[in-house]
N, C-alpha and C positions, 0 to 999 in steps of 0.2 A: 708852791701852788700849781705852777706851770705844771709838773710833773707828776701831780696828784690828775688832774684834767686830764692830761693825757693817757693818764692810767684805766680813769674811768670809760673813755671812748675807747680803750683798746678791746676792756672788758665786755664794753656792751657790743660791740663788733663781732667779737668772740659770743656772746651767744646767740645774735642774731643769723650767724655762721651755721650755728649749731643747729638750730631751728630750725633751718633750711635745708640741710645736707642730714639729718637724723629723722626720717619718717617718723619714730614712734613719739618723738618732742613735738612733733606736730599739734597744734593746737584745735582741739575740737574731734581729733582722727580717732574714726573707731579702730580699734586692733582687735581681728581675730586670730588667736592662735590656732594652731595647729600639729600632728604629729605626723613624720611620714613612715610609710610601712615598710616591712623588710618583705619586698617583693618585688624583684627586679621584671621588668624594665620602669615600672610605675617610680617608684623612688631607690637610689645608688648611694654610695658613697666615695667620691673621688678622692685621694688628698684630704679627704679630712671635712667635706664638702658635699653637702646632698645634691643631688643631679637624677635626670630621671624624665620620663614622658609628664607625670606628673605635677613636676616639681615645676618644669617649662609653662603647664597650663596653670600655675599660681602665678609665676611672674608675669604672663601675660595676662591673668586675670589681675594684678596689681595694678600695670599699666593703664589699664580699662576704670578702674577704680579710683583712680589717685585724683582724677576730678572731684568724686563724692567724697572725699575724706575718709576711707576706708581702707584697710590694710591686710593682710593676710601675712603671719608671721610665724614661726616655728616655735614649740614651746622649749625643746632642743632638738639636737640634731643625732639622739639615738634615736633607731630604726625600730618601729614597733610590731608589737603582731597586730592583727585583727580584732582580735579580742578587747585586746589594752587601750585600742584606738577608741572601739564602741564604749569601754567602761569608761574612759574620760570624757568620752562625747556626753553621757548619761548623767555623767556628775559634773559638765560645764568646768571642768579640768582645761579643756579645750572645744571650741567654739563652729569648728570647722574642718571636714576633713574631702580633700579632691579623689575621688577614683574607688567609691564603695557601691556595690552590688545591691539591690533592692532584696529585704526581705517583710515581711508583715510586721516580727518583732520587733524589728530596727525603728521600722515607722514609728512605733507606741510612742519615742523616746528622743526621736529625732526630724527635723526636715529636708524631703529628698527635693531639690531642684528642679526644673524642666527648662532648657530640653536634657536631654540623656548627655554625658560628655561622648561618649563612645558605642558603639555596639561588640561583642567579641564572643565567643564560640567556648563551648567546654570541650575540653582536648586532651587526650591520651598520650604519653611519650614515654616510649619503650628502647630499650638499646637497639643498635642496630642488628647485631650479632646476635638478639634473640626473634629476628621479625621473622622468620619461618617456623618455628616451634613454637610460638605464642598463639595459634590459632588451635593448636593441638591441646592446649592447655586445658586438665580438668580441673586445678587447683588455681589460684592467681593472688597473692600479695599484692594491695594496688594501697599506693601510697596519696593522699589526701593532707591538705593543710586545716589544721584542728579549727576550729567554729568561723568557716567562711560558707558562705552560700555554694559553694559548689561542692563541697563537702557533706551535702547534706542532701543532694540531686545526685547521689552515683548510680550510674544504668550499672546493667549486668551483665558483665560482660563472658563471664565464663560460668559455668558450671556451680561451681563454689567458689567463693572468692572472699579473702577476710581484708578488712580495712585497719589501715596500718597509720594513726594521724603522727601529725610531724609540727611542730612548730613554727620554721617557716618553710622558702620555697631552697631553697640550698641544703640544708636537712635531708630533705625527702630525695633532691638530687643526689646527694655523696652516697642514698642510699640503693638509687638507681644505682648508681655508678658500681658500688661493691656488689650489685646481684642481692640484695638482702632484699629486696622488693622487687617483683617484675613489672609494674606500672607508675607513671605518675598521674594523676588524674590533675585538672587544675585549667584554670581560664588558657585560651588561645594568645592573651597580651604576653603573659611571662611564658608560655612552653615556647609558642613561637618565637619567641624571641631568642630563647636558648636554644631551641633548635636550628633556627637561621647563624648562629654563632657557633655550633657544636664541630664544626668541618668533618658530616657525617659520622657522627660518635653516635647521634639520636635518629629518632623515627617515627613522625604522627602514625599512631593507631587508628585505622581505619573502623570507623561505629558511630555509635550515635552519638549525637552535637546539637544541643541542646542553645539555639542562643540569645543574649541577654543582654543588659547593659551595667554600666557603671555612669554614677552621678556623685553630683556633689552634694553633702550631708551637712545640715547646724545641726546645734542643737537649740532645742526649744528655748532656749534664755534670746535668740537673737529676733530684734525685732522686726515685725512682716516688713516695714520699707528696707531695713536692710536686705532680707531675703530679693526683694522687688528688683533693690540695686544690681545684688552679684547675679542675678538672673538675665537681666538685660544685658550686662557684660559681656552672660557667656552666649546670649544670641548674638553678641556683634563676632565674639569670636569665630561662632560658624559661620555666620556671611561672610565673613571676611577670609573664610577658610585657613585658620587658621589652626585650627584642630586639624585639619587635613596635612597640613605640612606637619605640623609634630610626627604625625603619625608616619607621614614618611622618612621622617630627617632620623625613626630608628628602624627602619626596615620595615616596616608592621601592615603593610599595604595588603598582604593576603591574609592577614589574621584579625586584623579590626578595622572598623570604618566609622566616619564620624559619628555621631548620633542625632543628627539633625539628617540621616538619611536614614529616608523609608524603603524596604528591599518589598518590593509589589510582585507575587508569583501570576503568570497571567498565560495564554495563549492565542495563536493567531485566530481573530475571528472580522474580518471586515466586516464593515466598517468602523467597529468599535474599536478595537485594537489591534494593532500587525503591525510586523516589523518590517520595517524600508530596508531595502538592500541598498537602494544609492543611496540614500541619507544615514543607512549605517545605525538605524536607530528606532527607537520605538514610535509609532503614530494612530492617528485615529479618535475618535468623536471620547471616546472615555480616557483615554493618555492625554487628551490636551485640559479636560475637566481636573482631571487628578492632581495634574502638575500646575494648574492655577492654582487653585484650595490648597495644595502643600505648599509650595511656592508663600502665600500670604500667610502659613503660621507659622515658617519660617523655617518648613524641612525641603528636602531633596528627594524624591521619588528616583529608585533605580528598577527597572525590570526587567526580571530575569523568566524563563520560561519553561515548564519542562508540559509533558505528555499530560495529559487532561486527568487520568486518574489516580497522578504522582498527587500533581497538584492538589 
């Protein structure tokens, strides 16, 4: 009997263990899944291990969560396209996905978050050893990743120019790389990144830069207080700036910036707005208005300045 007794306490020990140390046994927790996309720097695989800028803004939105009962989990840990992403989102396949671009369609079918996770630039990357001859170009292969939003936004950059899609962003790179395409077109998050890492192999194309953001998407099955929850989370994230280190801890500091930052174009006009030379910085009766009101909805005003008819 002794031994029976003590079998029983080992048991229940052992699940109370379990309970404790296993999120998804959690009692009450909602689990949203998820897939990550083959788009480096957003989601990677290490070892056999997803890693990524994106991957980092789940676990920290998990941390942020784990009061609410709430989880954000991997449905697995294959790397998907865009497409496959939205078509599980659609059919509640998976519940949630970090780091997708706004489009009207997407909307019909999903929930995009506020604030934005990021801001980031559409971006051109050419070999090196073609960047003088590519201005001469009257023909241009320009290589695109097949049904993402920027994909669907190509300016024009040459003369004639035929569009070459690709599956993911590694594809379209090998195909840089062999010369079978003379461009890549694609967000500033993964070119720059690959191009901060290339040790001059690549080269931004100088043109037009259209830019935009990335948010976090449900789908329609999840309910508005959950939406409420992961929303609040991810404004703690920004005040706490905590998007801003991600974004540095992978180099990404001249190609994207949080999304809780407003970029305000503006010029010297006293006493409304001018820039201090010894305070180094913007001032005046409408920078200090702006940056209250931004300040309370919980964005960041930056301003930048050019000539009155850029602007």
């Amino acid at each position: 009997m002794c031994m029976k007794r003590m079998l029983k306490v080992v048991f229940k020990s052992f699940i109370m263990f379990a309970l404790f140390f296993t999120p998804s046994l959690v009692v009450g927790q909602k689990i949203l899944y998820t897939y990550a996309q083959n788009a480096e720097p957003k989601f990677m695989l290490s070892g056999g291990n997803i890693t990524g800028l994106c991957h980092d803004i789940i676990q920290k939105l998990n941390e942020e969560l784990r009061s609410q009962a709430i989880r954000i989990e991997y449905k697995s840990k294959e790397l998907k396209s865009s497409s496959e992403i939205f078509d599980a989102l659609s059919k509640n396949e998976i519940q949630i996905f970090v780091g997708a671009a706004y489009s009207k369609q997407r909307e019909s079918y999903t929930t995009y978050l506020q604030p934005p996770l990021y801001g980031l630039r559409e971006m051109f990357l050419i070999n090196s050893s073609d960047v003088m001859r590519f201005a001469e170009k009257q023909y241009a292969k320009i290589g695109v990743i097949g049904s993402t939003v920027t994909s669907e936004s190509l300016p024009t950059i040459a003369p004639k120019q035929e569009v070459i899609p690709f599956k993911n962003i590694n594809d379209a790179i090998k195909a840089l790389e062999r010369k079978e395409i003379d461009t890549v077109f694609y967000s500033s998050l993964t070119l720059g990144y690959m191009l901060k890492n290339s040790k001059g192999k690549f080269e931004a194309l100088k043109g037009p830069s259209e830019k935009y953001y990335h948010y976090i998407v449900l789908s329609k099955s999840v309910g508005k207080d959950v939406v409420a929850k992961i929303e609040t989370a991810l404004e703690k994230l920004h005040k706490n700036g905590v998007l801003k280190a991600l974004i540095k801890k992978y180099g990404l500091d001249g190609y994207v910036v949080p999304g809780n930052v407003i970029e305000i174009l503006t010029i010297d006009w006293k006493p409304y707005e001018w820039y201090d030379t010894i305070k180094k910085d913007w001032v005046g009766v409408d920078v200090d208005v702006v940056r209250a009101v931004l300040s309370k909805m919980g964005y960041k005003p930056v301003f930048i300045t050019f000539p009155w008819p850029r602007c």
